[in-house]
KOLSETI-455872 format. One line per field, with one value per residue (C-alpha): residue number from 1; residue in one letter; x, y, z. Coordinates in steps of 0.2 Angstrom, whole numbers, plus 5000, padded with zeros to 4 digits. Layout:
<atoms>
nr: c(NUM  ...)
rest: c(a  ...)
u: c(X  ...)
v: c(Y  ...)
w: c(Z  ...)
</atoms>
This chain:
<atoms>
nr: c(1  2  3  4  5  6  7  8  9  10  11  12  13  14  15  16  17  18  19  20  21  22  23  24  25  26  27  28  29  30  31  32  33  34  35  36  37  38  39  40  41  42  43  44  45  46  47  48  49  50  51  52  53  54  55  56  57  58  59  60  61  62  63  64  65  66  67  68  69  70  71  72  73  74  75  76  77  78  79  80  81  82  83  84  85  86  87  88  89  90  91  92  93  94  95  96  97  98  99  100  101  102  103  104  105  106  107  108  109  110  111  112  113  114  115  116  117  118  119  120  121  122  123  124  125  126  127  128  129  130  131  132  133  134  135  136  137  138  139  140  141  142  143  144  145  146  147  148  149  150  151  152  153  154  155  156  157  158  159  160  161  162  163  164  165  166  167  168  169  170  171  172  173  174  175  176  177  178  179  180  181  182  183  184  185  186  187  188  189  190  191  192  193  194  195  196  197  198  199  200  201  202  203  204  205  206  207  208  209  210  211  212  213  214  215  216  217  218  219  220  221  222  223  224  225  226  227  228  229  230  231  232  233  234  235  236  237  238  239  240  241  242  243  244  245  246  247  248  249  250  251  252  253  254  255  256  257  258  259  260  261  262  263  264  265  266  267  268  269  270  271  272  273  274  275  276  277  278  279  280  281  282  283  284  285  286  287  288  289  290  291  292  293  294  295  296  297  298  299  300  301  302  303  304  305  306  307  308  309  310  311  312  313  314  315  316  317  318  319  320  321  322  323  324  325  326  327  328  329  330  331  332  333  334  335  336  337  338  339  340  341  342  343  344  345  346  347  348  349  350  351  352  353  354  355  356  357  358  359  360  361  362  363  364  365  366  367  368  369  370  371  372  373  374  375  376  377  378  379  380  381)
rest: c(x  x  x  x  x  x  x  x  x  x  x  x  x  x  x  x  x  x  x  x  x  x  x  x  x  x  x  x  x  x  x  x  x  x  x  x  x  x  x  x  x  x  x  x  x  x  x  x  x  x  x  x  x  x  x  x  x  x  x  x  x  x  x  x  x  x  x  x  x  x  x  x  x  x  x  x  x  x  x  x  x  x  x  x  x  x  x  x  x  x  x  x  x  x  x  x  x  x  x  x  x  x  x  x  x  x  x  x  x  x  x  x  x  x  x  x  x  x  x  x  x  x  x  x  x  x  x  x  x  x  x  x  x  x  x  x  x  x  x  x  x  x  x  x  x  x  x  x  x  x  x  x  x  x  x  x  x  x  x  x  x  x  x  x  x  x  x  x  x  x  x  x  x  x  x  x  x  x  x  x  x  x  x  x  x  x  x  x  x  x  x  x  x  x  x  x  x  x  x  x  x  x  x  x  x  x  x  x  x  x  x  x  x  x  x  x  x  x  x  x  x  x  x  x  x  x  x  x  x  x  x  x  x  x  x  x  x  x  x  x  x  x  x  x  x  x  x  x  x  x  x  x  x  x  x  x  x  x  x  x  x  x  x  x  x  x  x  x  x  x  x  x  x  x  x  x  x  x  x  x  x  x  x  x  x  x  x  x  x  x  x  x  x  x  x  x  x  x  x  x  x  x  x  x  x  x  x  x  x  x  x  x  x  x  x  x  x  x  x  x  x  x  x  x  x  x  x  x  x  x  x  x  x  x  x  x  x  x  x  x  x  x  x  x  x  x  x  x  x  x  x  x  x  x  x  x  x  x  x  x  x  x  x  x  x  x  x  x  x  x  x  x  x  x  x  x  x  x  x  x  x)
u: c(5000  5007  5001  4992  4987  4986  4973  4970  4953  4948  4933  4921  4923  4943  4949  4958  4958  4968  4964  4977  4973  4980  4984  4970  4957  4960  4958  4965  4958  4967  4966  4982  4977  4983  4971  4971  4985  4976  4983  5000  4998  4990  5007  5019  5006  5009  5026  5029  5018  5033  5043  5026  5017  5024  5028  5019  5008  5009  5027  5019  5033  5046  5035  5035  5053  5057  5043  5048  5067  5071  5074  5088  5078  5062  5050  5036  5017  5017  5027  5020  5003  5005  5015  5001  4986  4997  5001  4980  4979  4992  4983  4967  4971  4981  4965  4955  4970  4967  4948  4949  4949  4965  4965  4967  4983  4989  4989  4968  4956  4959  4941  4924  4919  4927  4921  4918  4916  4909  4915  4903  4906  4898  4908  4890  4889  4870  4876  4888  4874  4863  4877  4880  4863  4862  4878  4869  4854  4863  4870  4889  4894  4909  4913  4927  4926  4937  4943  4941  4943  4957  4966  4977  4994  4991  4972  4962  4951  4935  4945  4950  4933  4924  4934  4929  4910  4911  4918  4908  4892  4897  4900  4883  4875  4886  4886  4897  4897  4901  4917  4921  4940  4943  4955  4964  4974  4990  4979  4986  5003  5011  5007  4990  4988  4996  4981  4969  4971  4970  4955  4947  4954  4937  4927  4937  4940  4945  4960  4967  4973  4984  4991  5005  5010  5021  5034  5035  5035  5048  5036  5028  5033  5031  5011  5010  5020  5008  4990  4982  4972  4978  4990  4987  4994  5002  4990  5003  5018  5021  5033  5039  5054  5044  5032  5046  5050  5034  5032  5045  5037  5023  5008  4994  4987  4996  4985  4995  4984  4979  4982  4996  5009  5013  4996  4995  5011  5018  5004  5005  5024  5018  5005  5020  5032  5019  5014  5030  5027  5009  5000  4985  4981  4966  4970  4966  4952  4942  4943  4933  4929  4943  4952  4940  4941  4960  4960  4947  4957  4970  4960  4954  4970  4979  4979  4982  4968  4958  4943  4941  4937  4925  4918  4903  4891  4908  4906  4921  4909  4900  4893  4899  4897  4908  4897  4892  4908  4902  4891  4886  4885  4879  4897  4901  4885  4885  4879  4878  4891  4903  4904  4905  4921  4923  4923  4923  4939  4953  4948  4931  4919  4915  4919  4905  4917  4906  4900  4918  4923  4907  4914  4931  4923  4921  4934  4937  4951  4948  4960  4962  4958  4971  4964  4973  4975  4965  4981  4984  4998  4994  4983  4985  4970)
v: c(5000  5017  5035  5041  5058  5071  5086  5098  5109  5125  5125  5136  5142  5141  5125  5113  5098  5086  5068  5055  5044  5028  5017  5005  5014  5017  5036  5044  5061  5071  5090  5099  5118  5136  5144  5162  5153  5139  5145  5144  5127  5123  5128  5118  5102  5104  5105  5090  5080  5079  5067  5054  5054  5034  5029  5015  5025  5013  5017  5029  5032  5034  5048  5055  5055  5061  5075  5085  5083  5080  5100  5108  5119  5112  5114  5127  5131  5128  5113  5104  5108  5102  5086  5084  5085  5072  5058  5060  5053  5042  5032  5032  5025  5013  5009  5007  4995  4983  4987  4993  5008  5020  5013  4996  4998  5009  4996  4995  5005  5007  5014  5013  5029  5049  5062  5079  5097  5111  5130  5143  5161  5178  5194  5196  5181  5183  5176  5162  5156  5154  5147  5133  5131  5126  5115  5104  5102  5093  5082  5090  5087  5101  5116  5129  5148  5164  5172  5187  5198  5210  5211  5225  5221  5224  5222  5234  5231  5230  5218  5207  5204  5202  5188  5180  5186  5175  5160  5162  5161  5146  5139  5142  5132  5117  5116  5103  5086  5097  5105  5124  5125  5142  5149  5164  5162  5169  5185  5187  5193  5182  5198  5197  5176  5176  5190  5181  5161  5165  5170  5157  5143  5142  5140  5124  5126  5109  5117  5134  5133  5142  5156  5165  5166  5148  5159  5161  5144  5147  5155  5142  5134  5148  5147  5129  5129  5146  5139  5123  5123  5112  5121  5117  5122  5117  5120  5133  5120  5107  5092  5084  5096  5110  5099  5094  5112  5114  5096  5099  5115  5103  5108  5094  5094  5095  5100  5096  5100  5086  5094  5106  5096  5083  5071  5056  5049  5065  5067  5048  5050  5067  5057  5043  5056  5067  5050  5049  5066  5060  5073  5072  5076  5083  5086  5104  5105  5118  5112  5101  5083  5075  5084  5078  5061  5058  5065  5052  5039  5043  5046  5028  5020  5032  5027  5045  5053  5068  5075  5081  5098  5098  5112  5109  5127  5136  5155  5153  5142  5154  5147  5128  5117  5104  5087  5097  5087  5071  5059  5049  5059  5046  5043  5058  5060  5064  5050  5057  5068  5056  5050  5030  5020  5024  5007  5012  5008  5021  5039  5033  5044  5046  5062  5068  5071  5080  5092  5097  5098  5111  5122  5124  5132  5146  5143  5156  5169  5166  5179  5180  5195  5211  5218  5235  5242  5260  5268  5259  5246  5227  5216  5198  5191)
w: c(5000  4993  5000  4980  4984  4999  4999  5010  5012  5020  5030  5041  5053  5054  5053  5041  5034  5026  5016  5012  4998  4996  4977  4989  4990  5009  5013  5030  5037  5051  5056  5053  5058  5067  5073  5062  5053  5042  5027  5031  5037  5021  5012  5026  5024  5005  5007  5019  5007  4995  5009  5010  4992  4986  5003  5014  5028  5038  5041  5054  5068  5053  5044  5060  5064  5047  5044  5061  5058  5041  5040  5046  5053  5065  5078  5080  5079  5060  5056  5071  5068  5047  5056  5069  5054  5043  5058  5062  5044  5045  5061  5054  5037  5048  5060  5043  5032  5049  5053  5072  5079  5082  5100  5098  5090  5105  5116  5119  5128  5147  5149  5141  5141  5142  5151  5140  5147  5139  5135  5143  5137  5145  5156  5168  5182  5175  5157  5164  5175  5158  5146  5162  5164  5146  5145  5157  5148  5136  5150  5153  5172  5170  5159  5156  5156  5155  5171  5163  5145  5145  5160  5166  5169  5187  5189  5198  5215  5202  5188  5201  5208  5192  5190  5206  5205  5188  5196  5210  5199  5189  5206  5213  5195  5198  5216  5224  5210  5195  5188  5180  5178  5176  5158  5162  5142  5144  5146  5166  5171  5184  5200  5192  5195  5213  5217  5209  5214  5232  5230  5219  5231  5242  5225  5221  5203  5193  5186  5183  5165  5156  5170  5160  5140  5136  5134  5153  5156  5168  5180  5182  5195  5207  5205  5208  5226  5231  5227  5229  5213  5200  5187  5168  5152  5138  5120  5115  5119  5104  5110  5124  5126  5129  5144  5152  5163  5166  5172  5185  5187  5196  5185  5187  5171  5153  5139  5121  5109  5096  5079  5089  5096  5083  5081  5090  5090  5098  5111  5116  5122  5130  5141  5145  5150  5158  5170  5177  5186  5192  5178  5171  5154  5147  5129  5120  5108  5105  5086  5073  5075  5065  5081  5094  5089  5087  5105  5110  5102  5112  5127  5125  5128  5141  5158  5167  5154  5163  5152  5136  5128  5114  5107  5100  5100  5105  5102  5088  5077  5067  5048  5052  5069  5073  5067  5052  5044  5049  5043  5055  5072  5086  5091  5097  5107  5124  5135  5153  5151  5142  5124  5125  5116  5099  5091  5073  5061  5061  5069  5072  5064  5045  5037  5025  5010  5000  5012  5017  4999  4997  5013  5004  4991  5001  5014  5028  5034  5050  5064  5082  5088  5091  5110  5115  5132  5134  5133  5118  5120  5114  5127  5128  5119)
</atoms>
């Protein structure tokens, strides 16, 4: 079996996907994508096609190896996202060649079912009480919100309450058997997260995620010996050498990001390494459902697996939902706040191939958005 043909298709609202062909007939899909930078990754998943069109996809740890270092120059968002997109592909063509899904040939599933959470949006308590209210119509036992929009670098008396008010009504919805971790998106500066976590503490949040820029990794470790909330981060860190500090650092949860940090095969060593520091992972996703499921896949057959994000009815999903793209939707259905084992061959869903060739079409240009402080300098979005 020889890899024929590779495409890749822009579709609403901002994501991108990619279908590996093969001369049996046998076709892969995976979700190789940046958010606000899908066309770029188009470009770099065109490129690294050149090193698999002819070659055996089964060869899937090689294609790996050789697509993240067979470049003098390696590593960042970009390549790792086209690489992470390509290895999705890979497995599920893989999964289909041998009819079982990805997890099987990961070793089998270690659970039968994966508990999802939810995003809630909304700056009034009033509209995070509503938004919760309706993630748990739909069955979700946890969800995840902002701490806040922009943050002053060090937040006022009334900044830093907001965020606790918020907290504090999301806490109120759930009451004591249901989860809100609690995003503060590299939007905080460190002064700014010791102020804040203190004050969270009584409301028990699952996790605090993301409490500086990845760039200040290194500060990490200074938040998780101050608060007893459980650190996370890691959907802007892309391999294994980048988790490692913050690892020691003694986060509790690492978040690698399926089509981010180098696919499957990338994300599975990152859950090995991650165990021997006792962390949980609870894989980024706030994607489409090529996405979703490689993350369940791997959820599947990881013993120290958390939750997963999903995002279906996220406020990022304008003109397209995420099981629009899908053919057959009852596997990624919430069953009591879990979706059940995917026991389907590859990836386990069925992409709707002629609806996703319609959406490219029109495609999208999707951009994160620029924020400003009032005295004009950039704001962490």
């Amino acid at each position: 079996m020889r890899i024929s043909r590779i495409e890749t298709f822009l579709v609403p609202p901002r994501w991108l996907f990619v279908r590996v062909e093969t001369d049996r007939g046998i076709v892969g899909w995976g979700e190789p994508v940046v958010e606000g930078r899908s066309e770029t990754v188009r470009t770099a998943v065109e490129q690294l096609s050149e090193l698999l069109i002819g070659a055996d996809p089964l060869r899937i740890e090689d294609h790996w190896q050789v697509m993240t270092k067979g470049s003098f120059y390696r590593g960042g968002a970009i390549l790792a996202s086209a690489v992470a997109g390509l290895d999705q592909a890979l497995w599920d063509i893989a999964g289909k060649s041998l009819g079982v899904p990805v997890h099987q040939l990961l070793g089998g599933h270690v659970r039968d079912r994966i508990r999802m959470y939810g995003w809630v949006g909304g700056d009034e308590p009033a509209e995070v009480a509503d938004s919760i209210s309706a993630q748990l119509e739909v069955g979700l036992t946890a969800v995840k919100m902002n701490a806040s929009g922009r943050m002053s670098p060090l937040g006022s008396v009334a900044e830093i309450d907001a965020v606790v008010e918020r907290v504090a009504a999301a806490r109120e919805v759930l009451g004591p058997h249901r989860d809100v971790a609690v995003d503060f998106h590299g939007r905080f500066t460190l002064a700014n997260t010791r102020r804040v976590a203190p004050l969270l503490e009584p409301l028990h949040p699952f996790f605090l995620e993301e409490p500086t820029v990845p760039e200040n990794s290194h500060l990490i470790g200074g938040l998780t010996s101050s608060t007893s909330i459980p650190i996370a981060t890691g959907e802007r860190l892309y391999n294994r050498q980048e988790f490692l500090p913050v690892l020691q650092a003694g986060i509790a949860v690492a978040q690698p990001d399926l089509s981010h940090a180098g696919g499957i095969t990338e994300v599975r060593k990152i859950a090995s390494l991650a165990e021997v520091y006792d962390v949980q992972l609870a894989p980024h996703c706030p994607l489409g459902p090529l996405a979703l499921a490689a993350c369940l896949q791997v959820g599947f057959a990881t013993t120290n697996f958390l939750i997963q994000e999903q995002s279906i009815g996220i406020h990022y999903n304008q003109g397209a939902e995420v099981l629009d793209y899908v053919l057959d939707k009852t596997p990624l259905k919430f069953v009591d706040g879990h979706v059940e084992r995917l026991t389907g061959p590859g990836l386990g869903i069925e992409i709707d191939e002629a609806a996703v060739r319609r959406a490219d079409k029109s495609g999208h240009a999707w951009r994160s958005p620029v924020w400003r402080h009032d005295d004009g300098s950039y704001a962490e979005w």
